[in-house]
C-alpha positions as CSV (number, residue, x, y, z in Angstrom):
1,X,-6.0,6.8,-4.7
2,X,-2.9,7.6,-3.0
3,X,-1.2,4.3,-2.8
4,X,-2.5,3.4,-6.9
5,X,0.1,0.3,-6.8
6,X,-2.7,-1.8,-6.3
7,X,-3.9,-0.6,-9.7
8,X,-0.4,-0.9,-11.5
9,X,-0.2,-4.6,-10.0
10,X,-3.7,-5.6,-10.8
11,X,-3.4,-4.1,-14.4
12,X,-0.1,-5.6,-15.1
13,X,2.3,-8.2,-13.6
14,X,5.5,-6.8,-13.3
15,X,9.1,-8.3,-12.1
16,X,10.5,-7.5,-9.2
17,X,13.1,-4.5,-10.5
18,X,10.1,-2.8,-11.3
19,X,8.2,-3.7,-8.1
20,X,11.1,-2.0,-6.5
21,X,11.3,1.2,-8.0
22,X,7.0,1.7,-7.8
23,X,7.7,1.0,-3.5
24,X,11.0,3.5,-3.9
25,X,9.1,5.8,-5.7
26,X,6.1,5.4,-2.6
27,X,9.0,5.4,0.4
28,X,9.5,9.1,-1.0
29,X,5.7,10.3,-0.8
30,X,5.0,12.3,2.2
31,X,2.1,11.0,4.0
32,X,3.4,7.3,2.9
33,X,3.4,5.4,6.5
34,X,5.4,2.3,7.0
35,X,3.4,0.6,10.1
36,X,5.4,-2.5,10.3
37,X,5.3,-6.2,9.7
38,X,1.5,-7.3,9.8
39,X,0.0,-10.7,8.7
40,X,-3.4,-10.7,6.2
41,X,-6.3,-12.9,6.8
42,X,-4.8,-15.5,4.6
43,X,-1.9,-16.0,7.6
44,X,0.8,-14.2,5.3
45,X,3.2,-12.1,7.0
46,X,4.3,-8.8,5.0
47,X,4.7,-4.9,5.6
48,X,2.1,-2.8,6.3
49,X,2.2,0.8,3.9
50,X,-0.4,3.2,4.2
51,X,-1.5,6.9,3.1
52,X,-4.3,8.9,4.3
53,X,-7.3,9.3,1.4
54,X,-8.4,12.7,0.9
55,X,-4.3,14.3,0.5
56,X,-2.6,15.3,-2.3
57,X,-3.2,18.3,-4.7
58,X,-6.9,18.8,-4.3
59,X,-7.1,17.9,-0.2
60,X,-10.6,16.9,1.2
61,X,-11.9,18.2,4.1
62,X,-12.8,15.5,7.0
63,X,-11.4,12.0,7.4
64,X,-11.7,9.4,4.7
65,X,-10.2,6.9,6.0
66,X,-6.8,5.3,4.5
67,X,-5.4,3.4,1.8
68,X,-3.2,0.1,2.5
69,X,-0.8,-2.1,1.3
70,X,0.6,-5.5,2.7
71,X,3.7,-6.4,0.7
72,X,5.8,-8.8,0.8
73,X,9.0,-8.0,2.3
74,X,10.9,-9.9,-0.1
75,X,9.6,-10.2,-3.2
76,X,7.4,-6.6,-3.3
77,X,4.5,-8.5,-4.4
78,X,1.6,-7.2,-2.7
79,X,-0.2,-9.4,-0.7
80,X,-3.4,-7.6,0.5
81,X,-4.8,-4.4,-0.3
82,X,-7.5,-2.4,1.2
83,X,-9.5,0.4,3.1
84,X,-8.1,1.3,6.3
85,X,-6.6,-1.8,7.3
86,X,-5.4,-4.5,3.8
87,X,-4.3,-7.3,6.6
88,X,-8.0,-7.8,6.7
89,X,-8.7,-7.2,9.9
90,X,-11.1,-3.6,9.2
């Protein structure tokens, strides 16, 4: 999984300094799309971040779709995460 802060987050909860540095350390991934403020199906408003599945060292042929992550905007804590679309709206 390219964007595996859902896993970090689910595994552990972490404070905000270190919720930074994991969406720093994303910001500087190529592939790493920022498509703007979104709102999930629970009505909360955060930023959409997504990566293409199938990239990285060992690249799959064909389109698999993406990885997403709504966050919120001021506390980093991510609010939705998902296939192609975490606001909920597939």
């Amino acid at each position: 999984m390219r964007l595996g802060e859902g896993d970090i987050n689910s595994d552990r909860v972490l404070d905000a300094a270190h919720r930074a540095a994991e969406l720093r350390f994303l910001a500087g991934l190529d592939g790493v799309t920022c498509r703007g403020n979104q709102m999930d199906s629970a009505g909360r408003a955060g930023v959409l971040v997504s990566a293409n599945r199938g990239l990285g060292p060992h690249p799959s042929l064909g389109d698999l779709g993406r990885e997403s992550l709504l966050v919120d905007p001021q506390t980093g804590e991510i609010l939705a995460l998902g296939g192609d679309d975490a606001t909920g709206a597939d």
